[in-house]
Backbone as CSV, one residue per row, in Angstrom:
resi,resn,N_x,N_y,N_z,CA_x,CA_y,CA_z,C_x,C_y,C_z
1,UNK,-65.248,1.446,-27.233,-64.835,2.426,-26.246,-64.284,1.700,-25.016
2,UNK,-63.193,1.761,-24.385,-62.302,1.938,-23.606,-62.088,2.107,-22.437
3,UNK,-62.395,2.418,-21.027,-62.037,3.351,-20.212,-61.509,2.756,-19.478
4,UNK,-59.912,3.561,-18.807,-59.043,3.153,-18.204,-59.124,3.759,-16.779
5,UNK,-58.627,3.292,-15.789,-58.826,3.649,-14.980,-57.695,3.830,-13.552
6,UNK,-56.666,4.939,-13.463,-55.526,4.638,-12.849,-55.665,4.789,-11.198
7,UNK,-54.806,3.655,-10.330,-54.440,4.151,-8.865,-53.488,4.122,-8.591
8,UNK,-52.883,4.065,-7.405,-51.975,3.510,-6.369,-50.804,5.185,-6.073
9,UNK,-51.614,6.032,-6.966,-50.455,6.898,-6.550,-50.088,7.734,-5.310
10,UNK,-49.412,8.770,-4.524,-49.667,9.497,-3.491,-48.410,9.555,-3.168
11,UNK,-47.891,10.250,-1.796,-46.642,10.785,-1.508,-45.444,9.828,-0.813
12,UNK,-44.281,9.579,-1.572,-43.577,8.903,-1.128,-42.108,9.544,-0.671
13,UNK,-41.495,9.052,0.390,-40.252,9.630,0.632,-38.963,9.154,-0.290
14,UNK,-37.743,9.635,-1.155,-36.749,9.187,-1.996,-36.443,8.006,-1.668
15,UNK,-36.499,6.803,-2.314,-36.046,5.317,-1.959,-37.193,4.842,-1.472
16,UNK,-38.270,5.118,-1.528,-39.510,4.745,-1.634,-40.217,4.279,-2.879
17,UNK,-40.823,3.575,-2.481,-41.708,2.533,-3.542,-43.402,2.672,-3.862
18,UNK,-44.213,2.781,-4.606,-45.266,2.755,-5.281,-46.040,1.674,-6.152
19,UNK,-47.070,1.048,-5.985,-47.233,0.076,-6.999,-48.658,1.119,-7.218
20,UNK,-48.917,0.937,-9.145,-49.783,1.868,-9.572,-50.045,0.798,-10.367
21,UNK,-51.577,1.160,-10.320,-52.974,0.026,-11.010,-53.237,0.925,-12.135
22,UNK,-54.064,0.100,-13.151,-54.349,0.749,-14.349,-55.449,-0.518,-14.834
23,UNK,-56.665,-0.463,-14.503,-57.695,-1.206,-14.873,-58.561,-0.491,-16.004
24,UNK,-58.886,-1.812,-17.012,-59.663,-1.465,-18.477,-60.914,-1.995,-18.194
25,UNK,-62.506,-1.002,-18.956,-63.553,-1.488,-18.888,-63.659,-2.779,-20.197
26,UNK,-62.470,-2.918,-20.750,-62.678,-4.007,-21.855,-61.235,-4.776,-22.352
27,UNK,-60.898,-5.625,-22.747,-60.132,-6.256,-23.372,-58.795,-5.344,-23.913
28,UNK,-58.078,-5.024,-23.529,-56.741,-3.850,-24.015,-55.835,-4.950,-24.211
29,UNK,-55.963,-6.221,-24.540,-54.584,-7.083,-24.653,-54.735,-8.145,-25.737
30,UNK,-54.129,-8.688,-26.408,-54.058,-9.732,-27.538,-54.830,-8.652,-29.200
31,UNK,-54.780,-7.222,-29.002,-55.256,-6.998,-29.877,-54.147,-6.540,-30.941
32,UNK,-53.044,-6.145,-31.135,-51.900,-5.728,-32.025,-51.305,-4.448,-31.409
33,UNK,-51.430,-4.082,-30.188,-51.216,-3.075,-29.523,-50.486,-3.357,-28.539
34,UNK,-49.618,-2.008,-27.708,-49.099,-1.619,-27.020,-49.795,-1.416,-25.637
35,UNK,-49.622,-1.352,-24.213,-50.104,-0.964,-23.730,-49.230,-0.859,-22.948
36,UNK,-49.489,0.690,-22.329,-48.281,1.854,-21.829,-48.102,2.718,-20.522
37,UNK,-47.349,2.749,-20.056,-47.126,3.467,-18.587,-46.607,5.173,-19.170
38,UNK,-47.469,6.585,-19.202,-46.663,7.291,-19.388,-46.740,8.310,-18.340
39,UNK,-45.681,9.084,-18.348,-45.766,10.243,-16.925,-45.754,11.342,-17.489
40,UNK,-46.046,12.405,-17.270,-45.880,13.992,-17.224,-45.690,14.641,-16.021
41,UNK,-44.041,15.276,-15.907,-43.715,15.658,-14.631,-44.040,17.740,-14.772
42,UNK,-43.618,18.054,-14.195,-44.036,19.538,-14.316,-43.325,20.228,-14.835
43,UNK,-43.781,21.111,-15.955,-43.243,21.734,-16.594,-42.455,20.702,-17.960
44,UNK,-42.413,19.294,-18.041,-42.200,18.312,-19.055,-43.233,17.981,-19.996
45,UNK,-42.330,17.457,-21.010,-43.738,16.576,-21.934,-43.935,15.306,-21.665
46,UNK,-45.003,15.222,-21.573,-45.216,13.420,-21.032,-44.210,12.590,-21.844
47,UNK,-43.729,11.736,-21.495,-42.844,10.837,-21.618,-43.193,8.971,-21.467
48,UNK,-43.011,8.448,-22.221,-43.101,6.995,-21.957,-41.931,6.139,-21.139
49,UNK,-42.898,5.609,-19.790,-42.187,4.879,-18.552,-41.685,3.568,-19.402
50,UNK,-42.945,2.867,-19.891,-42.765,0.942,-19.678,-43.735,0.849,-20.342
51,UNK,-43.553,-0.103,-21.220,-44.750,-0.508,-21.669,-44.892,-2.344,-22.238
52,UNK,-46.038,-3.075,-22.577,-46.024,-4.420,-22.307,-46.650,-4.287,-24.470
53,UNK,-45.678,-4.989,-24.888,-45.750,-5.430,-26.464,-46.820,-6.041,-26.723
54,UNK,-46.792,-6.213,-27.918,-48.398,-7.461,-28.651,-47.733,-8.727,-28.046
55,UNK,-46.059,-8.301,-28.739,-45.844,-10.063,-28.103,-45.297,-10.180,-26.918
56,UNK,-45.576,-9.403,-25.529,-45.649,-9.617,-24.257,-44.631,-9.615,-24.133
57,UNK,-43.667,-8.697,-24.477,-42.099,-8.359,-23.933,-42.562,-6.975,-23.551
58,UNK,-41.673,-6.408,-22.378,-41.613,-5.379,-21.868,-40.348,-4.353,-22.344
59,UNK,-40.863,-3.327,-21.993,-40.052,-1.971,-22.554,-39.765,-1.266,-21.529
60,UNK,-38.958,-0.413,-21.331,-38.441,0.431,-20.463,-37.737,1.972,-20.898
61,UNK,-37.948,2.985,-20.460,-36.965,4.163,-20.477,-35.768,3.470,-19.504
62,UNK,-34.306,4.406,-20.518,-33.263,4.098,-19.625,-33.883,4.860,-18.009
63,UNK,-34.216,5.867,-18.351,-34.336,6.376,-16.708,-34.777,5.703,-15.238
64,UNK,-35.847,4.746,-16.319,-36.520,3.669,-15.014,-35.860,2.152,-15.106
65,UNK,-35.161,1.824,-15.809,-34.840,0.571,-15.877,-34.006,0.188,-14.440
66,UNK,-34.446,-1.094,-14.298,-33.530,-2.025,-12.530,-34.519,-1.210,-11.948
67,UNK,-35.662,-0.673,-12.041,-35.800,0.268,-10.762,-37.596,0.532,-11.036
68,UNK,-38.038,0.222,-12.266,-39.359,-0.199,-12.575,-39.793,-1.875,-12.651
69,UNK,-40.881,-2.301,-12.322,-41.213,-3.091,-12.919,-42.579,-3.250,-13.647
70,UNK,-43.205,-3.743,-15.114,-44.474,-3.404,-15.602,-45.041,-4.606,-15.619
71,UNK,-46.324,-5.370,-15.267,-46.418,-6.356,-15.411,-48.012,-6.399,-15.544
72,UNK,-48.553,-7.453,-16.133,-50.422,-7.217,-16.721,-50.691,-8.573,-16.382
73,UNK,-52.084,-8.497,-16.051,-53.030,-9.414,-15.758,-54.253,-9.561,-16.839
74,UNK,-53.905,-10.501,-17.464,-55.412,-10.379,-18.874,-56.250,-11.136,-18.842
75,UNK,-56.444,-11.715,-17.389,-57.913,-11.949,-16.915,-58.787,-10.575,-16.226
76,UNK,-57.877,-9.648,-15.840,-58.531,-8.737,-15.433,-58.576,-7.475,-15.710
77,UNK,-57.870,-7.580,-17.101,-57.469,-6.101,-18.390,-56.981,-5.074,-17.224
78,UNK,-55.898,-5.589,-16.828,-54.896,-4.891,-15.415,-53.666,-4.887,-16.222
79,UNK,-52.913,-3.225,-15.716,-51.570,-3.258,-15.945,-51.559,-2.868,-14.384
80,UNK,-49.587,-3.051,-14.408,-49.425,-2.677,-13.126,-48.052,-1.900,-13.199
81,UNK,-47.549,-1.400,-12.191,-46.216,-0.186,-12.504,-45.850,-0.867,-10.905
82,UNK,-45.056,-1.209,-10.690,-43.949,-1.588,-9.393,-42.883,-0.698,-9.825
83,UNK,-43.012,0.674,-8.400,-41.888,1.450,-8.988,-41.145,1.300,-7.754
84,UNK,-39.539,1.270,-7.831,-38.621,1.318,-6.377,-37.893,2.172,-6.880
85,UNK,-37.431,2.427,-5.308,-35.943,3.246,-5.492,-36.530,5.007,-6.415
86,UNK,-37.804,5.296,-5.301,-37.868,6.545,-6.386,-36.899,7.823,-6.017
87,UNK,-37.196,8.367,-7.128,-36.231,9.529,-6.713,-37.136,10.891,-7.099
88,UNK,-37.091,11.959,-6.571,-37.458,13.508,-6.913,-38.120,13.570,-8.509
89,UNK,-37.032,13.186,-9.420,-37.248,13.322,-10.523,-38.454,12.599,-11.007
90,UNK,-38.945,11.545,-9.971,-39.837,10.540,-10.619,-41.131,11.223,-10.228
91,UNK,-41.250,12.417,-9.900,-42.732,12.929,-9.693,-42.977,13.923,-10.813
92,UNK,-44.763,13.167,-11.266,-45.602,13.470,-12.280,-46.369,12.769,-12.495
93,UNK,-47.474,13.168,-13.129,-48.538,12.709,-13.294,-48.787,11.250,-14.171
94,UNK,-48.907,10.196,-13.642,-48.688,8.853,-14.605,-50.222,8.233,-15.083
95,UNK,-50.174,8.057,-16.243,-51.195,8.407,-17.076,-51.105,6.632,-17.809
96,UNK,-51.828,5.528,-17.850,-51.681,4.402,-18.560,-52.436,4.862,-19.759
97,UNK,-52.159,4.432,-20.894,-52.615,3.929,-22.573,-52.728,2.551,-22.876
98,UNK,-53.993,2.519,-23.890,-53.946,1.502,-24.221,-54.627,1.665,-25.952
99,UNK,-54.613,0.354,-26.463,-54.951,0.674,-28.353,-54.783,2.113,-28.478
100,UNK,-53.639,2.365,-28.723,-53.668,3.836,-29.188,-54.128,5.018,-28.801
101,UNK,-55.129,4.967,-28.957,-55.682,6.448,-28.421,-56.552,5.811,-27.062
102,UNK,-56.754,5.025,-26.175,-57.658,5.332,-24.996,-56.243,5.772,-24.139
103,UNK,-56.635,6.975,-23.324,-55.469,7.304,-21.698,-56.822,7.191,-20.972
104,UNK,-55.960,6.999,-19.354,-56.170,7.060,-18.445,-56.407,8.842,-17.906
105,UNK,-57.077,9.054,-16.683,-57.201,10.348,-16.281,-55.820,10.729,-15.282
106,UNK,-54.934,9.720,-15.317,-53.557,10.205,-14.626,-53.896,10.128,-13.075
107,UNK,-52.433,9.738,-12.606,-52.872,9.677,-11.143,-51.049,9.824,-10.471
108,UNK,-51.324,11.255,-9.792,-50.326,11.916,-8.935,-49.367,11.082,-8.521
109,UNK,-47.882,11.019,-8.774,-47.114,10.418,-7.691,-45.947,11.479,-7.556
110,UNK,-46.069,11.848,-6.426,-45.018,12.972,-5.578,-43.601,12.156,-4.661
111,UNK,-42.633,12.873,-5.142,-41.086,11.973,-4.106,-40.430,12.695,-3.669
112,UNK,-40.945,12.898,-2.329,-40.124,14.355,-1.492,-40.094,14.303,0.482
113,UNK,-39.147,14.417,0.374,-38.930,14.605,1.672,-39.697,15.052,3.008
């Protein structure tokens, strides 16, 4: 068992920036898995941001690419989300995964004026 644990989110103005934490009570890395940035904006289906491979290459939606960055710490079963340049569209609820089925309880990021 698993438990993830997300921060860094809250209200930013358009062209504003966010860095969002995603800490594991156990080992989420070197196991044959994915581990994943996903959002659910309102009224959408959650969607996959970024995510970090078995073999430690990163992934991106066109939507966030130049303008996300995903990066993990596996001394401290940490992902991280460096988001710039947000825009309106980028508010929803961002939710980290890890081995498959553990999520996170999601954590708010709003981009509004």
């Amino acid at each position: 068992q698993v438990q993830l644990v997300e921060s860094g989110g809250g209200l930013v103005q358009p062209g504003g920036s966010l860095r969002l934490s995603c800490v594991a009570s156990g080992s989420i890395f070197g196991r044959g898995a994915s581990v994943g940035w996903y959002r659910q904006g309102p009224g959408k289906q959650r969607e996959l941001v970024a995510r970090i491979m078995s073999d430690g290459t990163t992934d991106y939606a066109d939507s966030v690419k130049g303008r996300f960055i995903m990066s993990g710490d596996i001394a401290k079963n940490a992902v991280y989300l460096q988001m710039n340049s947000l825009q309106p569209e980028d508010t929803a609820v961002y939710y980290c995964r890890a081995l498959y089925i553990y999520w996170g309880q999601g954590t708010q990021v709003t981009v509004s004026s």
